[in-house]
GUZA-267218 format. One line per field, with one value per atom (N, C-alpha, C, CB): residue number from 1; residue in three letters; atom name; z, y, x. Coordinates in Angstrom, 3 decimals, padded with zeros to 6 digits, always signed. Glycine has a CB too. Example, Ala and Ser with C-alpha at 12.3 -4.5 7.8 and 13.67 -1.06 7.14 Angstrom:
residues 2
resi (1 1 1 1 2 2 2 2)
resn (ALA ALA ALA ALA SER SER SER SER)
name (N CA C CB N CA C CB)
zz (+007.800 +007.800 +007.800 +009.046 +007.080 +007.140 +007.870 +005.725)
yy (-005.690 -004.500 -003.300 -004.473 -002.250 -001.060 +000.030 -000.598)
xx (+013.190 +012.300 +013.200 +011.308 +012.850 +013.670 +012.900 +014.084)
This chain:
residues 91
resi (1 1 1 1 2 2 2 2 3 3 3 3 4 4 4 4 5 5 5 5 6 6 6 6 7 7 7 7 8 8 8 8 9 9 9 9 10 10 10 10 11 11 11 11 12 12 12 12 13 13 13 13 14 14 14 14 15 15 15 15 16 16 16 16 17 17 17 17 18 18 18 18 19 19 19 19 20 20 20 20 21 21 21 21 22 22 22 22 23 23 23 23 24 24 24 24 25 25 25 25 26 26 26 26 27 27 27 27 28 28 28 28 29 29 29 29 30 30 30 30 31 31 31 31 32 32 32 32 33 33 33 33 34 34 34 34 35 35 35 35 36 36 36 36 37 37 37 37 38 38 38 38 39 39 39 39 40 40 40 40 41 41 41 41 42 42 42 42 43 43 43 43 44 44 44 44 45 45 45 45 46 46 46 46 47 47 47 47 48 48 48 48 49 49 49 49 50 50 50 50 51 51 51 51 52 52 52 52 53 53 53 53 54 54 54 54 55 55 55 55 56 56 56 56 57 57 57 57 58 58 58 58 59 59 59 59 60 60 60 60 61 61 61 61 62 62 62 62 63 63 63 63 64 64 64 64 65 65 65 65 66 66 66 66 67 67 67 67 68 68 68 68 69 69 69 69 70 70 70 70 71 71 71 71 72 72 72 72 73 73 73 73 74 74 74 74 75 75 75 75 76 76 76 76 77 77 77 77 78 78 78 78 79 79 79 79 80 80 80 80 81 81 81 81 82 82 82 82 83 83 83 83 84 84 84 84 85 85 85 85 86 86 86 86 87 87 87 87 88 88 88 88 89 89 89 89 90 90 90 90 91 91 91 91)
resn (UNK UNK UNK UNK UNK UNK UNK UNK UNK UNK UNK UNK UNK UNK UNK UNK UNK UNK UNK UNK UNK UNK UNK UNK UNK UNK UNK UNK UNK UNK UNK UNK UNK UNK UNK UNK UNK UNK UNK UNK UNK UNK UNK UNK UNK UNK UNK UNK UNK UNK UNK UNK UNK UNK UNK UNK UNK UNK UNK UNK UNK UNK UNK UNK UNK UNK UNK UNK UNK UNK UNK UNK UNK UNK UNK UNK UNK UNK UNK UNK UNK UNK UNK UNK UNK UNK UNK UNK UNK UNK UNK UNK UNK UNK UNK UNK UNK UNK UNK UNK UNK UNK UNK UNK UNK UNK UNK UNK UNK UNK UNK UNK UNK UNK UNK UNK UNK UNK UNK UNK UNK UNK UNK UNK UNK UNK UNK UNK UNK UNK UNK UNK UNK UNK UNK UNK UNK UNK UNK UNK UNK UNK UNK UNK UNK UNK UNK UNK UNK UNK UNK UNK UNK UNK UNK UNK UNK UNK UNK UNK UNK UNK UNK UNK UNK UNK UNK UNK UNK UNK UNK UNK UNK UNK UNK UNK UNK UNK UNK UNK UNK UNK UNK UNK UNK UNK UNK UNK UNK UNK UNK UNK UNK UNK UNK UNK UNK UNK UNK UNK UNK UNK UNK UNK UNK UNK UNK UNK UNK UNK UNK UNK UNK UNK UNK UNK UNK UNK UNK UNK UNK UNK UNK UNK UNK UNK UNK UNK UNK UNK UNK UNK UNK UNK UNK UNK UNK UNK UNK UNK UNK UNK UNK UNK UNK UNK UNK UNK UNK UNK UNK UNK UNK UNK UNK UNK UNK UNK UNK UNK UNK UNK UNK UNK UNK UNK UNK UNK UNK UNK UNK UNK UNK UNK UNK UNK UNK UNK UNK UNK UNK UNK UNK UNK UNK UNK UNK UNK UNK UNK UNK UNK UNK UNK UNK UNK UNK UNK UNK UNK UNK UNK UNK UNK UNK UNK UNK UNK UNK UNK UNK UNK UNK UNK UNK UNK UNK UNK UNK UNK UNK UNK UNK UNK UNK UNK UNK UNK UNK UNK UNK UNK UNK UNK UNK UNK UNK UNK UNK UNK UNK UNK UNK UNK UNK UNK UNK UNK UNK UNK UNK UNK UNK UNK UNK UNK UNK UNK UNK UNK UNK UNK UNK UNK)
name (N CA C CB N CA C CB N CA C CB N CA C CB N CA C CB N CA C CB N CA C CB N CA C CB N CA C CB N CA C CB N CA C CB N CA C CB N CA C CB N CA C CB N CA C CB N CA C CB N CA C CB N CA C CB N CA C CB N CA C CB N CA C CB N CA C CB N CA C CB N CA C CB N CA C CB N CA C CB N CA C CB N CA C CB N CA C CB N CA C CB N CA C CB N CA C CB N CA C CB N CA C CB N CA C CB N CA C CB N CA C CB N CA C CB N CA C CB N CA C CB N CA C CB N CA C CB N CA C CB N CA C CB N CA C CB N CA C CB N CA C CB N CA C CB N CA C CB N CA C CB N CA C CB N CA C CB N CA C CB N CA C CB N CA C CB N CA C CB N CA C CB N CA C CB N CA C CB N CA C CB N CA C CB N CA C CB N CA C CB N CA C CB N CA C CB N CA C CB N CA C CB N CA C CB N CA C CB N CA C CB N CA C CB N CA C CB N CA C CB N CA C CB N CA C CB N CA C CB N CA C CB N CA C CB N CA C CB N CA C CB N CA C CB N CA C CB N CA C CB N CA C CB N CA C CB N CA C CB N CA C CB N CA C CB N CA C CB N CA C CB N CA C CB)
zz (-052.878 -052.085 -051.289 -052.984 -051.834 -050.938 -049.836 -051.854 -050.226 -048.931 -047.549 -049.063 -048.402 -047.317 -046.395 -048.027 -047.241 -046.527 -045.389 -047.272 -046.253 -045.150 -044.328 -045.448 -044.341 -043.089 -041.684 -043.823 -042.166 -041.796 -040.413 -043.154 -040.741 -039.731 -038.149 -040.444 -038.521 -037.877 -037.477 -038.654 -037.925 -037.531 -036.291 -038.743 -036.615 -035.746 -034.360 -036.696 -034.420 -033.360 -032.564 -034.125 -033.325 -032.355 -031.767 -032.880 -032.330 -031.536 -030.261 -032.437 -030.451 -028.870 -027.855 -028.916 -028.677 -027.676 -027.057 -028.139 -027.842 -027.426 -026.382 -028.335 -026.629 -025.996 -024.480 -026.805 -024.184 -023.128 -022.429 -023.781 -022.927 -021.978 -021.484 -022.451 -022.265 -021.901 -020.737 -023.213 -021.296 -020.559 -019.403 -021.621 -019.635 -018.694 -019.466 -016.948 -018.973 -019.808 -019.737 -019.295 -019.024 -019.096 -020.625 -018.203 -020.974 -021.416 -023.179 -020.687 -023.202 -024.313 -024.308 -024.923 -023.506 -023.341 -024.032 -022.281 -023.826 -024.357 -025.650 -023.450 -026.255 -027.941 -028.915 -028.273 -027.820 -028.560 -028.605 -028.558 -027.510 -027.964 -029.165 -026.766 -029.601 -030.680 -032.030 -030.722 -033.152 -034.225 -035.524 -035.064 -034.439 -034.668 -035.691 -033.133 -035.480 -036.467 -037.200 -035.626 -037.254 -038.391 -039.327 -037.509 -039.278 -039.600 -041.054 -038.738 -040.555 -041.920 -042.929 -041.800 -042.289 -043.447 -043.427 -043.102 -043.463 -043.913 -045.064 -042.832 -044.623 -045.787 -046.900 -045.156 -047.138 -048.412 -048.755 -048.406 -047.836 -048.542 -049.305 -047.438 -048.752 -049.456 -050.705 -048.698 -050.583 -052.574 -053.248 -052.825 -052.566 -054.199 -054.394 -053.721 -053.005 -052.960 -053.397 -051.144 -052.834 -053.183 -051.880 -054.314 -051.700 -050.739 -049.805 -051.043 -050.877 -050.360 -049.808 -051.477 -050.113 -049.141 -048.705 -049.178 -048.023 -046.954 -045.770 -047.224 -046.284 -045.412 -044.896 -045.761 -045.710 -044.681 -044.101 -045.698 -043.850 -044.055 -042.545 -045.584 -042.094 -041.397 -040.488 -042.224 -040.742 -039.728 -039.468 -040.065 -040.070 -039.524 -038.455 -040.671 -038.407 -037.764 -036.404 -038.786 -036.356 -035.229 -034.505 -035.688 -035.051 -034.706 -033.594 -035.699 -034.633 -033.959 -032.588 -034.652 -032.807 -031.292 -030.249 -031.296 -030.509 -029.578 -029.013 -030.024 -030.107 -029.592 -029.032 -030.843 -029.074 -028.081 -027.032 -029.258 -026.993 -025.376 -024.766 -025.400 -025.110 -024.241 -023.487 -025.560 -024.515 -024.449 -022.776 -026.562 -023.267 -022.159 -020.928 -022.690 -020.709 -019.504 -018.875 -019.966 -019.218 -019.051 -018.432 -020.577 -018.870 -018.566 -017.175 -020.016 -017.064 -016.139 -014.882 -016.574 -015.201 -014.234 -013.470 -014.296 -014.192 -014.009 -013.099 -015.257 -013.830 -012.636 -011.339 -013.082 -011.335 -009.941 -008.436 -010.850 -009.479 -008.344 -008.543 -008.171 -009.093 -009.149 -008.992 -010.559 -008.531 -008.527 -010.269 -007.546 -009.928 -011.214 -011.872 -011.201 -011.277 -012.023 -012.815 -010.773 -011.916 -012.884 -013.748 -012.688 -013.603 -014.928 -015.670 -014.943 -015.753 -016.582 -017.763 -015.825 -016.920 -017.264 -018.664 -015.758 -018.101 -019.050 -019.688 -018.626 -019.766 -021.134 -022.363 -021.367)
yy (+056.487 +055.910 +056.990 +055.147 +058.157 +059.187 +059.721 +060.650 +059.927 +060.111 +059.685 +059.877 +057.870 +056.953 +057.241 +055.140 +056.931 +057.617 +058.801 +057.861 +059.929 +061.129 +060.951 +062.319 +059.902 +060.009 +058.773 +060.116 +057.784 +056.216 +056.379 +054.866 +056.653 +056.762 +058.141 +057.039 +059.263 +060.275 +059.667 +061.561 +059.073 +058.917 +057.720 +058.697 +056.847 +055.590 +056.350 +053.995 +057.266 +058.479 +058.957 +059.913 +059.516 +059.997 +058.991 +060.953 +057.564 +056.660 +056.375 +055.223 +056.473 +055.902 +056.936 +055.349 +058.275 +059.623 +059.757 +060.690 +059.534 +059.256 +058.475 +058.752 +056.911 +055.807 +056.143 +054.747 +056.744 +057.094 +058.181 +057.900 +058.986 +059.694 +059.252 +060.699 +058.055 +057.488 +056.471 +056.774 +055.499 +054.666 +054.464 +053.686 +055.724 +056.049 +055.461 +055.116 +055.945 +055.995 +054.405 +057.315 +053.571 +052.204 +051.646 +051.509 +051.870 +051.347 +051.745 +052.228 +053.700 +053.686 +053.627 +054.530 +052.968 +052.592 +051.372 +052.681 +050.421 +049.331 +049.157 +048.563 +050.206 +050.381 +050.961 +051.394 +052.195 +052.206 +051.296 +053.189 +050.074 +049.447 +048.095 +049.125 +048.389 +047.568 +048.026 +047.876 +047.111 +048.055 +048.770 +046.946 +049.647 +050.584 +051.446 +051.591 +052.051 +053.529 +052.574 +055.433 +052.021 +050.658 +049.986 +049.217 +049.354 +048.608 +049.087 +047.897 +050.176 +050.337 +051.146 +051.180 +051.529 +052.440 +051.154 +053.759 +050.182 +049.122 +048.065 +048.638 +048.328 +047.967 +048.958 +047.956 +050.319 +051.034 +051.140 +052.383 +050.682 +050.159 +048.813 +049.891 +047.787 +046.595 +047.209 +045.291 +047.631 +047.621 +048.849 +047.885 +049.706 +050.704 +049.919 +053.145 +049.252 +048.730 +046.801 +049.152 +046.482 +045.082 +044.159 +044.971 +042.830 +042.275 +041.948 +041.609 +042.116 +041.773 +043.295 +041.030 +044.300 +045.528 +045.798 +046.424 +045.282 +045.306 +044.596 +044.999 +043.528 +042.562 +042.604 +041.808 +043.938 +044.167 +045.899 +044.041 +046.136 +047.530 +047.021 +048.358 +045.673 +045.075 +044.547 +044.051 +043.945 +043.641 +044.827 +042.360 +045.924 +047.191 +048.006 +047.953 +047.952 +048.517 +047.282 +048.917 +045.939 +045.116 +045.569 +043.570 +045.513 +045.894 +047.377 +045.738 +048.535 +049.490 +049.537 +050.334 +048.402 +048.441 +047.829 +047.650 +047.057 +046.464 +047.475 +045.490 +048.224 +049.222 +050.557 +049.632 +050.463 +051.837 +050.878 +052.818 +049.919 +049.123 +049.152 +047.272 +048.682 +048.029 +049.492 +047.431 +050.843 +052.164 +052.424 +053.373 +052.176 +052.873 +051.737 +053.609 +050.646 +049.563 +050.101 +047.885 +050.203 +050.672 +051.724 +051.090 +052.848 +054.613 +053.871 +055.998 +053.550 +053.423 +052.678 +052.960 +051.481 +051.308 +052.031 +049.967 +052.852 +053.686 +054.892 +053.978 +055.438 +056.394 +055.836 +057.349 +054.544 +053.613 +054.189 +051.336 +053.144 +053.311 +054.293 +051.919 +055.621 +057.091 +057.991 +057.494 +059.024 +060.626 +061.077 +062.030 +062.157 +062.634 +062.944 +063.750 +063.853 +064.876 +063.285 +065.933 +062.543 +061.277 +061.167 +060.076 +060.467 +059.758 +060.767 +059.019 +061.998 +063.333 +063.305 +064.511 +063.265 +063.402 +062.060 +063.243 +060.833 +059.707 +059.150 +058.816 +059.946 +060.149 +059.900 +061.683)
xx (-031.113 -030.050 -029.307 -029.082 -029.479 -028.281 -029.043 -027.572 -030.618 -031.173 -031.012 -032.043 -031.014 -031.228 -029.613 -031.547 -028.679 -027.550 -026.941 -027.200 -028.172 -028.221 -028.901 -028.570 -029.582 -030.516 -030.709 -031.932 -030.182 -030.397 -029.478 -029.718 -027.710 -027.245 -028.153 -025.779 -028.184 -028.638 -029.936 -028.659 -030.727 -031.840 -031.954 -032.571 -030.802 -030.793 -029.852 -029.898 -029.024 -028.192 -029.192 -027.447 -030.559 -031.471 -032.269 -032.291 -032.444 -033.275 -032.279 -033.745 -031.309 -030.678 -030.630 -029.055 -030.399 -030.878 -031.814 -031.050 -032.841 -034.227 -034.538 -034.867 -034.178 -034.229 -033.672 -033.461 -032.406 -031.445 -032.751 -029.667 -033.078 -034.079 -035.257 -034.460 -035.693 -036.932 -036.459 -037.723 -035.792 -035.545 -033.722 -035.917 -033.449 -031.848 -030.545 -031.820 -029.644 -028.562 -027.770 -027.603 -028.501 -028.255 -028.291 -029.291 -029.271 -030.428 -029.635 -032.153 -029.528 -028.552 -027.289 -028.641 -026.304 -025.438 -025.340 -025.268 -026.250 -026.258 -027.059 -026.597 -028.139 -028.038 -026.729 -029.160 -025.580 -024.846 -023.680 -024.668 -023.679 -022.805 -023.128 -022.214 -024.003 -024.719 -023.989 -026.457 -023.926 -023.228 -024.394 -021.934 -024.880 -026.295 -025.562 -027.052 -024.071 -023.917 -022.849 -023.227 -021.787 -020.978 -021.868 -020.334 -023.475 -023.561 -024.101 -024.040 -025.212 -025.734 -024.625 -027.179 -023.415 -022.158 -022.024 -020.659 -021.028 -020.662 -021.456 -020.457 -022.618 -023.796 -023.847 -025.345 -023.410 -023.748 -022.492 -024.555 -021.038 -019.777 -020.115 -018.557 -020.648 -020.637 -021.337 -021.371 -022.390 -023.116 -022.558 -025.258 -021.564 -020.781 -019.165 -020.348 -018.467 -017.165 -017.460 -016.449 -018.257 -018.113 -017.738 -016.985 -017.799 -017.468 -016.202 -017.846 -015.062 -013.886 -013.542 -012.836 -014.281 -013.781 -014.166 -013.447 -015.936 -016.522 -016.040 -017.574 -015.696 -014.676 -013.715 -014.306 -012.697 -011.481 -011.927 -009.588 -013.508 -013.690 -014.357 -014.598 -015.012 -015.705 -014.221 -016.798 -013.269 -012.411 -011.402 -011.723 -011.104 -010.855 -011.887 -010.685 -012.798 -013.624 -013.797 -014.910 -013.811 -013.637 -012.255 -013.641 -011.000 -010.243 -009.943 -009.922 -011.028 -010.913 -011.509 -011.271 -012.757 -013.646 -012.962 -015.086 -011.629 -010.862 -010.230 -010.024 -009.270 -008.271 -009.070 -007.196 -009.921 -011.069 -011.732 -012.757 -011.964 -012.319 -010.984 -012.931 -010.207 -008.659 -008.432 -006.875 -008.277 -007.721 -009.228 -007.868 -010.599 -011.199 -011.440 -012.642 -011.012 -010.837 -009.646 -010.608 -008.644 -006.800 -007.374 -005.509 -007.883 -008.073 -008.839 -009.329 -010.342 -010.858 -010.087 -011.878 -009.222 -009.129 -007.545 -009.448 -006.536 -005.787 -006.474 -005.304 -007.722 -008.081 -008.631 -009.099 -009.702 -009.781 -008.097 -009.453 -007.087 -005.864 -004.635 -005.165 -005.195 -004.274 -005.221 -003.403 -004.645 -005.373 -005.539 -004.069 -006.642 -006.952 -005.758 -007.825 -004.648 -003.511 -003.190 -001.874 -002.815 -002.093 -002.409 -002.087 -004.021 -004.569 -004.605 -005.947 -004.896 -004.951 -004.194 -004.460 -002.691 -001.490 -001.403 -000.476 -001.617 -001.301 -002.088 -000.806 -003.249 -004.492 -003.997 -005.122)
């Protein structure tokens, strides 16, 4: 099991690396927005923690993907209608 641990996430990191050079950064853009590196940690939380703390370990981590989309839509479209120094500035 600890193997699989050391290795499962890193190994699925280099398939999208991989993937991005073969097929362009479209392409791993849209494997890493898959829950490719959450899913399998959240799976070796569920079988040492149990379900009810996979469950608030699973809606903490939804949560976080909100508050890191909202944070990089806001940034992008702040730099769209300001100069760099601005958006720089209110990073």
């Amino acid at each position: 099991m600890l193997l699989l641990k050391l290795f499962l996430v890193p190994a699925f990191i280099a398939l999208v690396a991989v993937s991005g050079r073969r097929w362009g950064a479209g392409f791993a853009g849209l494997l890493s927005g898959l829950p490719i590196i959450a899913g399998p940690i959240l799976y070796f939380i569920y079988l040492e923690n149990g379900f009810a703390f996979a469950q608030a370990t699973a809606a903490a981590i939804v949560s976080g993907v909100i508050a890191l989309s909202t944070f990089c839509f806001c940034y992008a479209w702040f730099c769209t209608n300001y100069n760099w120094q601005l958006s720089l500035f209110f990073q």
